[in-house]
C-alpha positions, 0 to 999 in steps of 0.5 A: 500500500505505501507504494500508493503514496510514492509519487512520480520523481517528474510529478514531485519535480513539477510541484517543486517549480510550481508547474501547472497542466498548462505549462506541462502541457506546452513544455511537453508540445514544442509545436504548440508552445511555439505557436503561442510564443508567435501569437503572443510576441505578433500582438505585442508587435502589431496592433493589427494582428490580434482582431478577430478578422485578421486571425481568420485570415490566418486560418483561411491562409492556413487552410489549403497547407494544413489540408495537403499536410494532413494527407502528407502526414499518412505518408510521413508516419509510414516512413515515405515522402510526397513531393506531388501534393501541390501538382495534384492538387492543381490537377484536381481543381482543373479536372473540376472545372474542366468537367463542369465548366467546359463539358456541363457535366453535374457539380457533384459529379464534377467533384468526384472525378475531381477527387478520383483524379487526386486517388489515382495519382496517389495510388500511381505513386504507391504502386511506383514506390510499392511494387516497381521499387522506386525510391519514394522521392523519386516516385513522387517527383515524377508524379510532380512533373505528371501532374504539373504538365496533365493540368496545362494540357487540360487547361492549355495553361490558362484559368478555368471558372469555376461553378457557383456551387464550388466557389461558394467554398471560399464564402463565409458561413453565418457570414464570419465563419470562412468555409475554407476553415471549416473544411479543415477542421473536418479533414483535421479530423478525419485524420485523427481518426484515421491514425487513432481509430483505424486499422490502416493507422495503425498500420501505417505507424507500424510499417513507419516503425520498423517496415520489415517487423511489419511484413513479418508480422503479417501486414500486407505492407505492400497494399498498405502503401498504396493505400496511404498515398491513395489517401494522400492523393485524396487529401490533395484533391481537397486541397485543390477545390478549397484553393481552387474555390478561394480564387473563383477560378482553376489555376493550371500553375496554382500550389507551386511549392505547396508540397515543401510547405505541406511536409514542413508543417507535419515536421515542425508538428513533432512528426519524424521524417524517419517514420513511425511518429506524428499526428494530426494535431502537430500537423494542424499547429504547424500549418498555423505557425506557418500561416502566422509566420507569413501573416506576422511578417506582413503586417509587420511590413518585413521585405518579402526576400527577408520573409523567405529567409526567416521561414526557411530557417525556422523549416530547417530548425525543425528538421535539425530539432528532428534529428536530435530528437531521434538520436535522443531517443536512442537511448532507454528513454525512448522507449518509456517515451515511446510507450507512454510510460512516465519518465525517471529522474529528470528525463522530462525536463531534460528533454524540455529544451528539445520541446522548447527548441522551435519555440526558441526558433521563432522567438528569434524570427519574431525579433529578426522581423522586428528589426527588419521592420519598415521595408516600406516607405515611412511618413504620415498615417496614411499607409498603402499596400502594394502587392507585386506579382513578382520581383523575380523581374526587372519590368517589376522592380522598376515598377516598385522603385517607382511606387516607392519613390513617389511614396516617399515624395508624398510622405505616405506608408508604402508595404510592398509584398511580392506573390512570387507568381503565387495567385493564392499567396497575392489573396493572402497578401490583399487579405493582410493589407485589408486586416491593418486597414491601409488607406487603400491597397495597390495590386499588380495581379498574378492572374486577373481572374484569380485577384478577384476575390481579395479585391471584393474583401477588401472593397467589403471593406471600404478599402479603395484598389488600383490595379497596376499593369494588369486588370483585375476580373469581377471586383471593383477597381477604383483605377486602372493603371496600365500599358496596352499590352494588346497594342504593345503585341502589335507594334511588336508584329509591325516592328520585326515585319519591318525589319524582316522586309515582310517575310522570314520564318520567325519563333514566338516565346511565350510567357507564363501561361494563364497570366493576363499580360502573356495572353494579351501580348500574344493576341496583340503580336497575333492579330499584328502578325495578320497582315503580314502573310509572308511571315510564318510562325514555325515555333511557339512555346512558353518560357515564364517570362524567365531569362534562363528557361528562355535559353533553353527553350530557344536552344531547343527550338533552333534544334528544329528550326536552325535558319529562322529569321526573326525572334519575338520573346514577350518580355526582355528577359525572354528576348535576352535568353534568346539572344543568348541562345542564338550567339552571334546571329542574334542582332545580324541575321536573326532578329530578336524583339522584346517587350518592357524596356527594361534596362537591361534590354534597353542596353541590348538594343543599344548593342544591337543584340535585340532588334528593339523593344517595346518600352512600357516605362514602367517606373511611371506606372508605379509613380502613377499608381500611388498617385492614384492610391493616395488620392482614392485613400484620400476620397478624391477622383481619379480617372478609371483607367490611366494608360501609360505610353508604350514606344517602339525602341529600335537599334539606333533609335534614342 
């Protein structure tokens, strides 16, 4: 009987520094404690953060992550990995609208092809890992791949609309519950029950405990396998409608990257890449951290490059806090650990800094962003956001050194954000700007479908929007401030006709597909291109707008077709790939034109590598587009469009 009255040394040791359920519960989860710390440290930052809006946000920017982590975290705790989720879910939402749009097809049934695609594909993938033996990462990158390319077939790279009845997913219900959220609490469940309620849960963390132990003791490890990546497949299909739904529209290049975020959740949520270890609740906190994260740095008007640098390091922690927390659990310890079995000694606070590691990681972000505050423009009160679709551009840094000047002469707040090509991570941004409650929000779309949606929230909001080189669809936009890319495509045509004499054979590099600006120069060049019958297309494909992927796709082409004559690329950094690629013909034989007027391209037209190009000046674009913020901050008039010139700038011309 006296041993009834002998209480565990770790309870005894709790008592002694007045530890409380609360503490305990945080010490003995890294990923939660974490989570609080950041919640915490961004309230104390900014004043935005802690409103009720803006924490919705957070789960709405959390909820197309959390869901394709979930899946990831069957495939984690069976000791594999899935590096297609992003690509599948992008193929699931265009399978959807394709369906339903485009063939008239049932919603519901639209739906479930929609999700058998993402079974399919995961199933696929197990049956390369399961029965060809292919090592999972390599399975899973060529599904990426497959994936990728079946979504722009489909779509033939541009945006599909949705149905009605699937876009009212990214709605609110009760008008302040957002559904995106909704439908990852029930598929955060549904997780949970899986691994804890189920017979394939406890397989999975059997195979992922010890595979060989599991196929000894009967399990059709095999079958098994198949059945997780099914799953994970499945997951990505969800994940590809809420996302799909949160932007009215299919994006054939949507949830890019989506697959490094998924797996990073389900790490810094305590799961082991090693296998046999991790569960839904840590999945869905560090989706949550990494929502916070990017929703923090925001508001704290952190440069969008610095944002990249802080979460990677907070991502790498976690795998490093991985490993230590494996080799710890080498040792005895492990197993009591392992087993559920309470700890001696000092094991439990001993293991406490391990706990406590990827709180400390996020500490230190919290404070690096604090001193890396104030990338935008300082003055008045009046503050405007600015959300590029990319700076991965010079057209595009041009433009926001414009946009920051003219910031900076009018005394006015300036936080610039870049999407990285990103359509949902631009809805995150325009969400973030309308939470602080800037005095009016400038967006350059990455799709001007896929804008449409934010833009609303934010005019909900009383928040006035310009928009800048690009349009944006189905919202209202205060002012449009904007080159004729349409007109620019032609003057292009005109220009390489009058250079070439009116006949040659020519190749069109196309930029990235489903973008608003590569459709529009295209149609320009075409309907310019028209009147010169002499002139024939022999090539035609997309290079991103990217100098590098220029280089090879030119290369490429000039394999097919070595005499062409004439080169329109549908931005400087394209045309410059091209030059690249054609060496000395570039400029002499062959003649390469491109479009912005950057200066890198202005230069190669003065060095007659490029023929010419078409100036859109577009640092007067940005300075025009915080003219016309601040104005509409302010309730005065602007003008509904604003059409920045466009010039032909040839060799020789000044």
């Amino acid at each position: 009987m006296a041993s009834n009255t002998v209480k565990n040394p770790d309870a005894r040791g709790a008592e002694a520094h007045g530890a409380v359920p609360v503490a305990r519960l945080l010490l003995d989860n890294g990923a939660l404690t974490a989570l609080v710390v950041l919640v915490a440290a961004m309230s104390l930052l900014s004043t935005d953060f802690l409103t009720t809006q803006n924490l919705l946000n957070v789960g709405v920017q959390a909820a197309v992550t959390a869901i394709l982590a979930f899946g990831v975290t069957f495939v984690i705790v069976a000791a594999g990995i899935d590096l297609s989720v992003g690509s599948v879910a992008a193929l699931c939402a265009t399978v959807l609208a394709w369906t339903a749009t485009s063939h008239g097809l049932p919603v519901w049934l639209a739906v479930l092809l929609a999700v058998a695609t993402g079974i399919a594909c995961g199933a696929a993938s197990g049956a390369l890992i399961a029965f060809g033996k292919l090592p999972p990462f390599i399975a899973t990158l060529a599904m990426l791949s497959i994936a990728r390319g079946l979504s722009l077939v489909i779509s033939q790279g541009s945006p599909i609309d949705l149905p009605d009845p699937v876009s009212s997913l990214g709605d609110t219900l009760g008008g302040w519950l957002p559904v995106p959220v909704l439908v990852m609490l029930v598929m955060g469940l549904l997780t949970a029950g899986v691994l804890n309620r189920t017979y394939v849960g406890r397989v999975m963390y059997a195979i992922g405990g010890n595979e060989e132990a599991a196929r000894l003791s009967g399990i059709q490890v095999r079958r098994q396998k198949l059945v997780v990546y099914a799953l994970s497949g499945a997951f990505a299909a969800v994940a590809g409608i809420v996302l799909a739904s949160r932007l009215s529209s299919a994006q054939p290049q949507a949830a890019v990257g989506y697959e490094l975020d998924a797996i990073a959740a389900v790490v810094i949520g305590g799961a082991s890449l090693a296998g046999g270890v991790g569960k839904a609740s840590g999945t869905l906190i560090g989706a949550l951290i990494l929502a916070t994260l990017r929703n923090g740095l925001n508001l704290l008007e952190v440069s969008s490059f610095w944002q990249q640098v802080v979460i990677g390091a907070v991502i790498a922690l976690a795998v490093l806090l991985d490993t230590a927390r494996r080799r710890a659990g080498a040792g005895p310890a492990a197993s009591n650990a392992a087993s559920g079995a309470p700890g001696v000694g000092h094991r439990w606070w001993s293991g406490a800094p391990l706990r406590l590691g990827v709180a400390a990681v996020v500490v230190a972000a919290v404070v690096l962003g604090a001193v890396l505050r104030g990338s935008g423009s300082s003055g008045s009160d009046t503050k405007v956001g600015l959300s590029l679709s990319t700076l991965n551009n010079p057209f595009f840094v041009e433009l926001k050194k414009g946009a920051q000047e003219e910031a900076e002469a009018a005394g006015v707040r300036l936080n610039v954000t870049d999407a990285q090509n990103d359509a949902s991570q631009q809805a995150n941004q325009v969400q973030n700007f309308t939470s602080q409650g800037v005095g009016s929000i400038i967006v350059n779309p990455v799709d001007s479908d896929a804008a449409g949606p934010a833009v609303k929230g934010a005019n909900k909001s009383g928040i006035p929007v310009v928009a800048a080189d690009r349009g944006v669809n189905n919202a209202d936009v205060g002012t449009l401030v904007v080159s004729d890319n349409i007109a620019g495509g032609r003057l292009a045509a005109k220009e390489l006709a009058r250079q070439l004499d009116g006949r040659g054979t020519i190749l069109v590099l196309q930029g990235t597909a489903g973008t608003s600006a590569a459709r529009e120069r295209g149609k320009g060049f075409a309907d310019g291109l028209a009147a010169y019958p002499g002139i024939t297309v022999v090539g035609k494909q997309p290079a991103d707008f990217d100098r590098a992927k220029s280089l090879d796709v030119t290369t490429n082409l000039l394999q097919a077709h070595p005499d062409v004559t004439g080169v329109f690329a549908a931005n400087d950094e394209m045309a410059l790939g091209a030059a690249k690629a054609l060496g000395s013909k570039a400029g002499t034989s062959v003649k390469v034109i491109g479009f912005d007027g950057t200066p890198d391209g202005l230069k190669a037209v003065q060095d007659g590598t490029l023929a010419a190009t078409i100036a859109q000046q577009p640092r007067e674009l940005g300075k025009l587009a915080v003219r016309n913020a601040i104005k509409l901050a302010k309730g005065d008039p602007t003008r509904r469009t604003v059409k920045v010139p466009v010039k032909v700038v040839a060799a020789g011309s000044r």
